[in-house]
Backbone as a printed PyTorch tensor [residue, N CA C, xyz], in Angstrom:
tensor([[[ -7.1260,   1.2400, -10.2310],
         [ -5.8910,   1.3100, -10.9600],
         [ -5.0430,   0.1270, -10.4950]],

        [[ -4.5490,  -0.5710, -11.1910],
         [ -3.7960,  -2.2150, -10.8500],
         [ -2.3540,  -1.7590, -10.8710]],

        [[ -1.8300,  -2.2660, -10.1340],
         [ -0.0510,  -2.1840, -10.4500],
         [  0.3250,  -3.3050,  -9.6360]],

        [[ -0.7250,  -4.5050,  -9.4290],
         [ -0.5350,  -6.1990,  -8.7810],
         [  0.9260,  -6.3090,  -9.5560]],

        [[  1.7920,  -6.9310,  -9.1150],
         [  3.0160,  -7.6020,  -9.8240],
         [  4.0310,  -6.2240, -10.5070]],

        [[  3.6270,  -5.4050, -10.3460],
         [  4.6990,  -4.2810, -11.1850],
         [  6.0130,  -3.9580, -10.2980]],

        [[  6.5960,  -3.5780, -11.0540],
         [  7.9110,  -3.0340, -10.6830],
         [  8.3130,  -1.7260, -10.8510]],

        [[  8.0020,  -1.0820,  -9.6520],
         [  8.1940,   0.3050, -10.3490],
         [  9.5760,   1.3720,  -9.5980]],

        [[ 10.4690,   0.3810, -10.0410],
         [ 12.2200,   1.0220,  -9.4650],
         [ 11.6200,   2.6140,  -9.8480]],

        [[ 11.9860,   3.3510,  -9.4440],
         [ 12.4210,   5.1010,  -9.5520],
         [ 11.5630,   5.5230,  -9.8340]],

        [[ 10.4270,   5.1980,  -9.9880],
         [  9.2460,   5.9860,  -9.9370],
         [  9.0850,   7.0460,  -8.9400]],

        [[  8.3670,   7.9830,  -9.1510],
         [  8.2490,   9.3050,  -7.8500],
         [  6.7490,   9.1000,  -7.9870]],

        [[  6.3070,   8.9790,  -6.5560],
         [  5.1730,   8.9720,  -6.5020],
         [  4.8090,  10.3150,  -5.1010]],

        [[  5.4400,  10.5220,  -4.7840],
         [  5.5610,  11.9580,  -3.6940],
         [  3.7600,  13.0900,  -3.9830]],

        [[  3.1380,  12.6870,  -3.6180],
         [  1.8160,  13.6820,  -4.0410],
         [  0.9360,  12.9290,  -4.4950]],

        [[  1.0600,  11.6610,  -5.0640],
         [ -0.1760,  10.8810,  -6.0350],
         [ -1.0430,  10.6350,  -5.3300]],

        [[ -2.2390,  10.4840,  -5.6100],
         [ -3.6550,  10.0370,  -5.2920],
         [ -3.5250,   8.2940,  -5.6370]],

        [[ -3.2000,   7.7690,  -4.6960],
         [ -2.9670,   6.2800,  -4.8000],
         [ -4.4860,   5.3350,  -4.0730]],

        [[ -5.7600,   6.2280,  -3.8870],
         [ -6.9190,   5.7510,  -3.4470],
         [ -7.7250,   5.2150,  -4.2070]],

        [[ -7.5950,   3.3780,  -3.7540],
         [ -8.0310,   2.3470,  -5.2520],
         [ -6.8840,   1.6520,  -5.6380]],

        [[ -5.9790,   2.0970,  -5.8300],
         [ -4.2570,   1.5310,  -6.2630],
         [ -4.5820,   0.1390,  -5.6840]],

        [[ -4.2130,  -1.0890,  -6.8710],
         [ -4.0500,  -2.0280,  -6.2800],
         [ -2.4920,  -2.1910,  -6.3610]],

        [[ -1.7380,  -2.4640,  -5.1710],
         [ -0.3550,  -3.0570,  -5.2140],
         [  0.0460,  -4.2920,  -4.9040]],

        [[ -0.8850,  -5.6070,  -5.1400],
         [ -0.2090,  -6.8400,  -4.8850],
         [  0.7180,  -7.2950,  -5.5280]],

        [[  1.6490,  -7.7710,  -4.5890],
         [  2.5580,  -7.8840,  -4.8300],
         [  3.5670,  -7.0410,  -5.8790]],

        [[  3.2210,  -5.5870,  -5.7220],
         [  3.9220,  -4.5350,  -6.2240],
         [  5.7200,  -4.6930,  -5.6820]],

        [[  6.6320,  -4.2630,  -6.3920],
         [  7.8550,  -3.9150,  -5.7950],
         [  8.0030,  -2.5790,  -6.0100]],

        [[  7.9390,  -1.5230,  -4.8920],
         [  7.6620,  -0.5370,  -4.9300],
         [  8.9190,  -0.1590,  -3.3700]],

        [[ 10.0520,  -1.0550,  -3.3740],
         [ 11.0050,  -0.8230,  -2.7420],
         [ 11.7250,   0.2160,  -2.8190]],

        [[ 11.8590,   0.8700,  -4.5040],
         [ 13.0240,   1.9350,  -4.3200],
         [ 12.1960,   3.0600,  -5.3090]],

        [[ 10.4440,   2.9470,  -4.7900],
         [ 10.2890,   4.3520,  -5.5460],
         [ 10.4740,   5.5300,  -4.6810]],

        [[ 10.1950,   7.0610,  -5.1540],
         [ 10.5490,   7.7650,  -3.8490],
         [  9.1290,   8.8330,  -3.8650]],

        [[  9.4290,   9.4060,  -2.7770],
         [  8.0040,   9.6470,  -2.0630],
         [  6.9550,   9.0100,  -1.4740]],

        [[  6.8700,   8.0200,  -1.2820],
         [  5.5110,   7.0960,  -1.0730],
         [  5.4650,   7.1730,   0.6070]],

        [[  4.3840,   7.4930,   0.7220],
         [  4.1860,   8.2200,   2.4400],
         [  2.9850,   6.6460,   2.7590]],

        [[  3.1270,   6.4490,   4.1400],
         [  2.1080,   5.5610,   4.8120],
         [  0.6710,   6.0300,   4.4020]],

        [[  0.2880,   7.7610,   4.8130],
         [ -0.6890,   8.3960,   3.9640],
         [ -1.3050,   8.1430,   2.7610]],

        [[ -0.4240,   7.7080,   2.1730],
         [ -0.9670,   7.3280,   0.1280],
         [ -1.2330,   6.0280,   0.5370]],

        [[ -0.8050,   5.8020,   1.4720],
         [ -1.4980,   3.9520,   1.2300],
         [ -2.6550,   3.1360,   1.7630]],

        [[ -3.0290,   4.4480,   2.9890],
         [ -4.3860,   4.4650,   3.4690],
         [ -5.7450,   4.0540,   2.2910]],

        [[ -5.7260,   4.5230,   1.4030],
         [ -6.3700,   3.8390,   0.2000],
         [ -6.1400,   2.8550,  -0.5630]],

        [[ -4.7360,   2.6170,  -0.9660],
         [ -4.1790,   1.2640,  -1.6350],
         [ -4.5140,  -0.0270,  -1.1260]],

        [[ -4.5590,  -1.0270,  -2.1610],
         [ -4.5650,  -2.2560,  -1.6420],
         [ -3.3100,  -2.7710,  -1.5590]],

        [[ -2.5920,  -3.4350,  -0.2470],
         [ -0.9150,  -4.1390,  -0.3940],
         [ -1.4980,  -5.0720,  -0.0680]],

        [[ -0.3030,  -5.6900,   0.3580],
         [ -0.5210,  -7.3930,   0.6230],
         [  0.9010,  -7.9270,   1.3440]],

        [[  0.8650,  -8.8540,   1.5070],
         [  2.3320,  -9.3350,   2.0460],
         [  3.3240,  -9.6360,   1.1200]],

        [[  2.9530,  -9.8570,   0.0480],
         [  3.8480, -10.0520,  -1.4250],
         [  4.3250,  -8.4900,  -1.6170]],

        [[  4.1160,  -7.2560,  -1.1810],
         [  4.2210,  -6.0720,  -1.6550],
         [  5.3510,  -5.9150,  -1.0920]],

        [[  6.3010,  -5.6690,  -1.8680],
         [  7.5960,  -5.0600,  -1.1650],
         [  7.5670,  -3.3580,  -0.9410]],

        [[  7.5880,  -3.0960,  -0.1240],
         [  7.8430,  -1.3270,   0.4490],
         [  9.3880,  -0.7980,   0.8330]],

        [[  9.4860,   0.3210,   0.3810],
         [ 10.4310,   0.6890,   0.8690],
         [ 10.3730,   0.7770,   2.7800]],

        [[ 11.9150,   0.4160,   2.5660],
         [ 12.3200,   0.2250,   4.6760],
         [ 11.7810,   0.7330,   5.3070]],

        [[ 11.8600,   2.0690,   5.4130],
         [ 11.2680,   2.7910,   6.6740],
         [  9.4170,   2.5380,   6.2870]],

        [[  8.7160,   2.4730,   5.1630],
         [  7.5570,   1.7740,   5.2490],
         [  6.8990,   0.6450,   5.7300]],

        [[  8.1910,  -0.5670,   5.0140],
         [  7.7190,  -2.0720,   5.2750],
         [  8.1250,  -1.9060,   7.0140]],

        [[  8.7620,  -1.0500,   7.5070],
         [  9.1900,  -1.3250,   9.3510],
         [  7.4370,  -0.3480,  10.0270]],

        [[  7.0900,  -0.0660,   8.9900],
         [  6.1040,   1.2360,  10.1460],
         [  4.8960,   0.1630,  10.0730]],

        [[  4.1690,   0.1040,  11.6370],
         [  3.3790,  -0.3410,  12.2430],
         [  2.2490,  -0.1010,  11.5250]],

        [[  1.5330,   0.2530,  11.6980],
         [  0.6430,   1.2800,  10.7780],
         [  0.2530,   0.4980,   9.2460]],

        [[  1.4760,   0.6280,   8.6440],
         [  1.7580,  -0.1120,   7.4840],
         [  1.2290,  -1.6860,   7.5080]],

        [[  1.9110,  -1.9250,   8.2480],
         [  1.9020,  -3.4890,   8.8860],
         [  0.2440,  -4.1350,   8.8560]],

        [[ -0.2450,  -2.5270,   9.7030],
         [ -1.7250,  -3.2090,   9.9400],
         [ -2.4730,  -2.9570,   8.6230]],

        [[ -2.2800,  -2.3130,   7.9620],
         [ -2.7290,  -1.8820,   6.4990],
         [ -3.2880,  -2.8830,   5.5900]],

        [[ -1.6690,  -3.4010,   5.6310],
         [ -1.5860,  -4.6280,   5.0790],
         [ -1.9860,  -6.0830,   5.6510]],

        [[ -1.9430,  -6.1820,   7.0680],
         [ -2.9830,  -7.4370,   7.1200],
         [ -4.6200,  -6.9260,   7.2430]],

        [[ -5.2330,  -5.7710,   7.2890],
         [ -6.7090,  -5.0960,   7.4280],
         [ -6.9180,  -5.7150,   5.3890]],

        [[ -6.0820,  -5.1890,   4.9990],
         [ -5.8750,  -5.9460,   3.1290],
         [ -6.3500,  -7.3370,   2.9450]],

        [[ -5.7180,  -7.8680,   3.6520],
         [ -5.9840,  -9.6440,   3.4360],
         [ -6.7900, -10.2810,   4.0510]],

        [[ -7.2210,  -9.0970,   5.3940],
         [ -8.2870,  -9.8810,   5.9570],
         [ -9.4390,  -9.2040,   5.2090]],

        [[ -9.9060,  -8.7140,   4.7370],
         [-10.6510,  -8.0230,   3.8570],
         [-10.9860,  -8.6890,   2.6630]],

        [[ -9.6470,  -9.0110,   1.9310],
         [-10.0270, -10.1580,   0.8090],
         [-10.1760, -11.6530,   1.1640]],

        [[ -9.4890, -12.0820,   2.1770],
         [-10.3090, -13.2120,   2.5250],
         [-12.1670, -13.0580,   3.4490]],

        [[-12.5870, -12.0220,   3.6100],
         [-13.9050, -12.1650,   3.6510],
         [-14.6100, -11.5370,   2.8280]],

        [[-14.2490, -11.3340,   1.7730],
         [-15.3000, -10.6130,   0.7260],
         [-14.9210, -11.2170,  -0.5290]],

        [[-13.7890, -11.5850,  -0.6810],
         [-13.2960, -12.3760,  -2.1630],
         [-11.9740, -11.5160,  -2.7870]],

        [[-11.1710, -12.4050,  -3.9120],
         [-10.3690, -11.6940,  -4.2740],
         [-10.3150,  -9.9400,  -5.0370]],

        [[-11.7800, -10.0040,  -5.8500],
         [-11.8130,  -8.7310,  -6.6430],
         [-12.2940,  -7.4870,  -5.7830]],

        [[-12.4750,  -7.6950,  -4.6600],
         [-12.7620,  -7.2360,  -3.3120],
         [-12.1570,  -5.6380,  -3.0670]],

        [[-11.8800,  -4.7950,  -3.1480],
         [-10.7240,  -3.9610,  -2.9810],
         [-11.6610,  -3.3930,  -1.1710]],

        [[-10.5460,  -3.5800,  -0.2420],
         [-10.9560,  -2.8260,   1.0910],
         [-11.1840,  -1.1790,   1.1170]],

        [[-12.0030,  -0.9970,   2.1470],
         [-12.5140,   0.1120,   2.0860],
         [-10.6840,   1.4600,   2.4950]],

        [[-10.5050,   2.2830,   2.6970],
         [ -9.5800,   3.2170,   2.9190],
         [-10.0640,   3.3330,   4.4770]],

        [[ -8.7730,   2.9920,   4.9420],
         [ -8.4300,   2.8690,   6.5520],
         [ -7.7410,   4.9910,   7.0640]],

        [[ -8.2260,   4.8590,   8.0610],
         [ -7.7720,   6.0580,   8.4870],
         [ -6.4950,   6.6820,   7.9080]],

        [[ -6.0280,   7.7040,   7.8610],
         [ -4.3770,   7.9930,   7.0300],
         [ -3.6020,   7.9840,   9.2470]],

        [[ -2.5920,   7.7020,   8.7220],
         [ -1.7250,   7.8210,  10.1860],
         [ -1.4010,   9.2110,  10.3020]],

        [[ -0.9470,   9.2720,  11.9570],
         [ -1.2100,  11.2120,  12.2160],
         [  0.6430,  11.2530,  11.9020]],

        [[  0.6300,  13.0070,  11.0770],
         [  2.0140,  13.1970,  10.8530],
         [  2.5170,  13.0590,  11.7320]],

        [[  4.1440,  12.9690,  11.6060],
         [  5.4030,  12.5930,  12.6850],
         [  5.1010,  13.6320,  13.2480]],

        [[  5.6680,  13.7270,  14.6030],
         [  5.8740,  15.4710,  15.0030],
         [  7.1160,  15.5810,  15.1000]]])
């Protein structure tokens, strides 16, 4: 499922199955629900804007460069395999 370049202001994504989701360079800054969890499958990138408390979480961070290092060794149409989900807050 592609959403490379989209903009998706106010979208609720809280529950979606986002495994496969490509988000390059998605702006996906002010949708709501979007957990580190849903993105364990997605493809981001550094062009992907996340909402704050996402684009700050570590986790995230590595997501997204495990993303690029992934497409720079396999090619662009490449999608990386789904990285562990991070353990809930306590």
């Amino acid at each position: 499922m592609g959403f490379s370049r989209a903009r998706l202001c106010g979208a609720g994504l809280g529950g979606a199955d986002l495994l496969g989701a490509e988000f390059d360079g998605a702006d996906l800054r002010d949708v709501a629900g979007l957990t580190a969890a849903q993105l364990s499958g997605a493809v981001v990138d550094d062009a992907t804007v996340l909402p704050g408390d996402l684009a700050a979480d570590p986790w995230v961070r590595a997501r997204k460069a495990a993303c690029l290092a992934w497409r720079d060794a396999h090619g662009p149409l490449s999608a990386p395999p789904p990285t562990p989900a991070p353990a809930p807050a306590s």
